[in-house]
C-alpha positions in Angstrom: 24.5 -3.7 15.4 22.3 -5.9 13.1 19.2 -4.6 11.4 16.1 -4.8 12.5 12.9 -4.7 10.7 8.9 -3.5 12.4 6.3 -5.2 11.2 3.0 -2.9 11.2 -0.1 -5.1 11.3 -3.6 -4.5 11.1 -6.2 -6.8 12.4 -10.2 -6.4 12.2 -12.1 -9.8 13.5 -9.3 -11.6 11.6 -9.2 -14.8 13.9 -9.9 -17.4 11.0 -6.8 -16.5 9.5 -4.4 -14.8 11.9 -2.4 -17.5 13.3 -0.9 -18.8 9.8 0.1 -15.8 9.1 1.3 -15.3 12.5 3.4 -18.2 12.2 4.7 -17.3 8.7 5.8 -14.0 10.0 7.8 -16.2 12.7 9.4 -18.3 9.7 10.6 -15.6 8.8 14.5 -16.2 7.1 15.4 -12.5 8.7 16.4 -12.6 12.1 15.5 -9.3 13.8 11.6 -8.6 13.8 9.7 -6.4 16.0 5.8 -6.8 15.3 3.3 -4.0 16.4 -0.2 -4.8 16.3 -3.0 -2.6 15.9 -6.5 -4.4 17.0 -9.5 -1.7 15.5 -12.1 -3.1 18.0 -12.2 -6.7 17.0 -15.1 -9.1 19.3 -13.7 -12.6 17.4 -11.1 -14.1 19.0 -8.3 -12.4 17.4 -6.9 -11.2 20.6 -6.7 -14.2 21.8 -4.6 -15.5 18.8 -2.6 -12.9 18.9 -1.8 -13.2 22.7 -1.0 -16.7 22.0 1.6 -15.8 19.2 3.2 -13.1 21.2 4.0 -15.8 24.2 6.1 -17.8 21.4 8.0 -14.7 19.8 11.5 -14.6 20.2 12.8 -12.7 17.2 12.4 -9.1 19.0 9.4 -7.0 20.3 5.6 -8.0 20.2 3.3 -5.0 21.2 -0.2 -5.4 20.9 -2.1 -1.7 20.7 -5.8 -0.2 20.0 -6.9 1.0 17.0 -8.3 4.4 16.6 -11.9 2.2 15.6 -11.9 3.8 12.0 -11.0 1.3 9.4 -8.6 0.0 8.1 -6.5 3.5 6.4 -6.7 4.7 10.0 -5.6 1.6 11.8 -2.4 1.8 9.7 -2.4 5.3 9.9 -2.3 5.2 13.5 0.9 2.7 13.3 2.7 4.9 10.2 3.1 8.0 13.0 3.5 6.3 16.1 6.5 7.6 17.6 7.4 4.7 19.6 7.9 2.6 17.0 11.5 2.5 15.5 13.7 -0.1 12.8 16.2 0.1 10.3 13.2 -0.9 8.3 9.0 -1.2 7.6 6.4 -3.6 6.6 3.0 -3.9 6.0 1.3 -6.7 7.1 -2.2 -7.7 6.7 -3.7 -10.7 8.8 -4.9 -13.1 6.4 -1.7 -13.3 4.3 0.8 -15.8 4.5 4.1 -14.8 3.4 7.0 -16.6 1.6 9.9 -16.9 4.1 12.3 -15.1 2.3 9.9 -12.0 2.0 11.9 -9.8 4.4 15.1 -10.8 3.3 14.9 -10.5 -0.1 13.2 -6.9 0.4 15.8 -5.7 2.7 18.9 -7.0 0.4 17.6 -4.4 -1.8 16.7 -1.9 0.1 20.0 -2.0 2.1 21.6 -0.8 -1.4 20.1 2.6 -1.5 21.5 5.6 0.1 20.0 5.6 3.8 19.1 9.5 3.0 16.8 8.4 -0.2 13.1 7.6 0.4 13.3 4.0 -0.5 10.2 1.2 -1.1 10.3 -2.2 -2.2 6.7 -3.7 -3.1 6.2 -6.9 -5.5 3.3 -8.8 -7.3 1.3 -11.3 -5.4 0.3 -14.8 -5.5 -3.8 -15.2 -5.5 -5.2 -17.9 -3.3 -8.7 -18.6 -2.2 -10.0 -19.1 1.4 -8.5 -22.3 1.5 -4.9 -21.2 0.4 -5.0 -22.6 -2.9 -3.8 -20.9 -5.6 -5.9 -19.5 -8.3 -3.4 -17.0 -10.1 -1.4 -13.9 -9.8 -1.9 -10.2 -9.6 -1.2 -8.3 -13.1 2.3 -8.1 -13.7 3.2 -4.1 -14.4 6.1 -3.8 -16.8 6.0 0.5 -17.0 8.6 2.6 -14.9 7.4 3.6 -11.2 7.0 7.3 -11.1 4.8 9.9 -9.3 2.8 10.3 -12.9 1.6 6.6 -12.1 1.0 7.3 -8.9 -0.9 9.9 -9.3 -3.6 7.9 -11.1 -2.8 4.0 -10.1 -2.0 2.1 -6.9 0.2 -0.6 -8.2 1.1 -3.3 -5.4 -0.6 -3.9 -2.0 0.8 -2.9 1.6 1.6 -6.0 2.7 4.1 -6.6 -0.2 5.7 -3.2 0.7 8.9 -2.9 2.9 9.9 0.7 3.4 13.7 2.1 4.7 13.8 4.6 7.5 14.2 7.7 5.3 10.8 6.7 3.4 8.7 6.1 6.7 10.1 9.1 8.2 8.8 10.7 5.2 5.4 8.7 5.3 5.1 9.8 8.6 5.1 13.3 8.1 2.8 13.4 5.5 0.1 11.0 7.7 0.7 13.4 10.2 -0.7 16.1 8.1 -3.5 14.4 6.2 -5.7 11.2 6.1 -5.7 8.5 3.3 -7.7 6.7 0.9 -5.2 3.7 1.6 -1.8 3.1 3.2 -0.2 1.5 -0.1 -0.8 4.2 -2.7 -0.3 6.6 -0.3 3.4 5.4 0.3 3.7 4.9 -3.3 2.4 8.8 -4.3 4.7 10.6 -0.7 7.5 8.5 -1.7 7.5 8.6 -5.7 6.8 12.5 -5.3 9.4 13.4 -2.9 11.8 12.1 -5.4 12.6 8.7 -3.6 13.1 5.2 -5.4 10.8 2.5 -5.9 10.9 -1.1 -6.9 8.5 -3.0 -8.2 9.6 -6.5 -8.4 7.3 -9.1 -10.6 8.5 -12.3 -8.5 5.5 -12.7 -5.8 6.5 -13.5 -1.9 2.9 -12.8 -0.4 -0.1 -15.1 -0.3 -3.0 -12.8 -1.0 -6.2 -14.9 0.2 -9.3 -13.4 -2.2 -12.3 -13.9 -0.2 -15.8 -12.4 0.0 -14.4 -9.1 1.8 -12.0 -8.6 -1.2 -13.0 -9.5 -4.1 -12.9 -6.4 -6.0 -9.4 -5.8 -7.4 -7.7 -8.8 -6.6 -6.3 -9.6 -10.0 -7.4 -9.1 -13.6 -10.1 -11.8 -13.9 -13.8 -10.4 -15.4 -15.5 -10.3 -12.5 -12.9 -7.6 -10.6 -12.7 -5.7 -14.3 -16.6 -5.7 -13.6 -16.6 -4.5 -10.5 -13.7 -1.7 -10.9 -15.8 -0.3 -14.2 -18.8 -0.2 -11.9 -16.7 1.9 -9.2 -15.6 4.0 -11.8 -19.5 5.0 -13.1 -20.4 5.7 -9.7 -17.9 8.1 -9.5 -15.7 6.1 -6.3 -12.9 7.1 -8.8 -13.0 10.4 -8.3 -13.8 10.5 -4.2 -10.6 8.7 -4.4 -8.7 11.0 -6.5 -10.1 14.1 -4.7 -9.0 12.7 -1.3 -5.4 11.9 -2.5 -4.9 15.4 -4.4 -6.0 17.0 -0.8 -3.5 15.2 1.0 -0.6 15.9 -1.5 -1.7 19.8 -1.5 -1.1 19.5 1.8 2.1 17.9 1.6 3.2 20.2 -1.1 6.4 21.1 0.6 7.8 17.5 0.5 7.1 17.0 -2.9 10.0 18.0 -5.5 9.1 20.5 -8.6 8.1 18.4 -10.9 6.0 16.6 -8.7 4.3 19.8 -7.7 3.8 21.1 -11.6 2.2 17.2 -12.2 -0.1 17.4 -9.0 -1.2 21.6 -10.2 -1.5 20.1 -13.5 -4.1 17.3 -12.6 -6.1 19.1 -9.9 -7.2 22.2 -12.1 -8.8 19.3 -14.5 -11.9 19.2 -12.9 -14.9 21.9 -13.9 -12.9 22.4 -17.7 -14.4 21.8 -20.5 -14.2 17.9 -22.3 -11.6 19.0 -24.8 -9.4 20.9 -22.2 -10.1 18.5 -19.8 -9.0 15.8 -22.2 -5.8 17.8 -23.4 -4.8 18.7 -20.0 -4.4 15.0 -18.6 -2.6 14.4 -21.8 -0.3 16.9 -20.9 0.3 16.0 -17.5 1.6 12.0 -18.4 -0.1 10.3 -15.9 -0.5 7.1 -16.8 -1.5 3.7 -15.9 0.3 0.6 -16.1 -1.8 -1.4 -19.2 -3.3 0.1 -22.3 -6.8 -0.8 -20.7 -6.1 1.2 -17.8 -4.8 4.1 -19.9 -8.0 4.1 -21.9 -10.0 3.8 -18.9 -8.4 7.0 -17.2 -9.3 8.9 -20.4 -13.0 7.9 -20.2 -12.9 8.6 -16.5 -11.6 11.8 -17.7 -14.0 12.2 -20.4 -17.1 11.4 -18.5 -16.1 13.8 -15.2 -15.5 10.9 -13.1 -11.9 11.7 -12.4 
């Protein structure tokens, strides 16, 4: 039988956008798509593109679903565990992307090289473009191995460059099913990184991200998102975001392997120590972030208790 990818998508009053990347998911070079829409309550007219789309599919399924109604880590959450939803493979998709046609293909080539019993995710760099779709630039290129001691501290590619194997979502889907999310894509990156699965990072861009007003704020490496991440950082959004994803691994600690559980004891018993033991700790742990600005801005995080 031949392979067959599911596309989870997520779509909030995206109608100004939706039916390019509609249509680029239909260019697709790889043959076997199913697409499963989740619609969070949208009043544009992205049901009505989306309705339009599904009369011309012909490359598998087209389900169109409700949201939960809260946001966007739900929405996908909501897709990640539903049941009824089954591939030899999984995608993210947001709906104002466009992606390359080879996106699939080239994920799956890989992917299909791993043991089918190892977690496996591909992810990739993306290509910034404005509301226009022109391009403006790329997101940073990471060069430093993946690992669960990046994860623990970094979200490194977006979900809708990330193409999981069944033995990762399976894995995904039991750690949803247990806790919440600060967001889909470092979420699959900390479950499958910690559970001792494999994942590449590949610098050669197949997405169109589209940086608008709703997404400014760490799009790429320009001043004005380094701006806006220091400022999250002060006001201590860092930290809610750390707290939410040590809570969810706690309670995921049975799918994680040893190491992974000394690295997530070792970073949650941080907070409330003293600067210099708070300081050495997080040494000891080696987390780290992918640039040497990152690095030093997890050590001020650390230093100033916004971690």
């Amino acid at each position: 039988m031949q392979r067959k990818v599911a596309v989870l998508v997520g779509v909030y009053n995206g109608d100004r956008y939706l039916s390019e990347q509609l249509a680029s998911l239909a260019d697709q070079q790889f043959p076997n798509i199913d697409v499963w829409i989740s619609d969070d309550g949208s009043i544009d007219d992205s049901i009505e593109k989306i309705q339009e789309a599904k009369l011309k599919w012909v490359k598998g399924r087209f389900e169109i679903l409700a949201g939960p109604g809260e946001g966007f880590a739900e929405n996908f959450r909501s897709l990640l565990v539903n049941e009824q939803i089954d591939g030899d493979y999984f995608a993210f998709c947001d709906q104002d992307d466009i992606w390359s046609p080879p996106k699939l293909s080239t994920a799956i080539d890989w992917l299909s090289g791993q043991p089918e019993s190892t977690p496996a995710l591909y992810c990739t760099r993306t290509r910034i473009v404005d509301d226009e779709g022109r391009h403006v630039g790329y997101s940073p290129r990471f060069l430093r191995p993946t690992s669960f001691r990046n994860a623990m501290v970094q979200s490194i590619a977006g979900g809708n460059t990330m193409v999981l194997n069944r033995s990762a979502r399976e894995l995904v889907a039991e750690a949803s099913r247990r806790s919440g999310f600060v967001s889909h894509d470092w979420w699959c990156y900390l479950i499958v990184t910690g559970a001792g699965g494999v994942v590449r990072y590949a610098a050669e861009p197949q997405i169109d991200y589209r940086q608008h007003a709703g997404n400014l704020v760490g799009a790429n490496g320009s001043i004005v998102s380094r701006l806006g991440r220091s400022s999250f950082l002060f006001r201590g959004g860092f930290a809610a975001w750390m707290e939410r994803n040590i809570s969810g691994l706690q309670a995921c600690e049975d799918l994680l392997t040893p190491d992974a559980r000394l690295v997530l004891g070792q970073v949650a018993r941080l907070r409330g120590k003293p600067l210099p033991q708070r300081l050495w700790g997080l040494y000891r742990s080696g987390v780290y972030r992918q640039t040497l600005s990152g690095q030093i801005g997890l050590f001020l995080a650390c230093a100033l208790n916004r971690f």
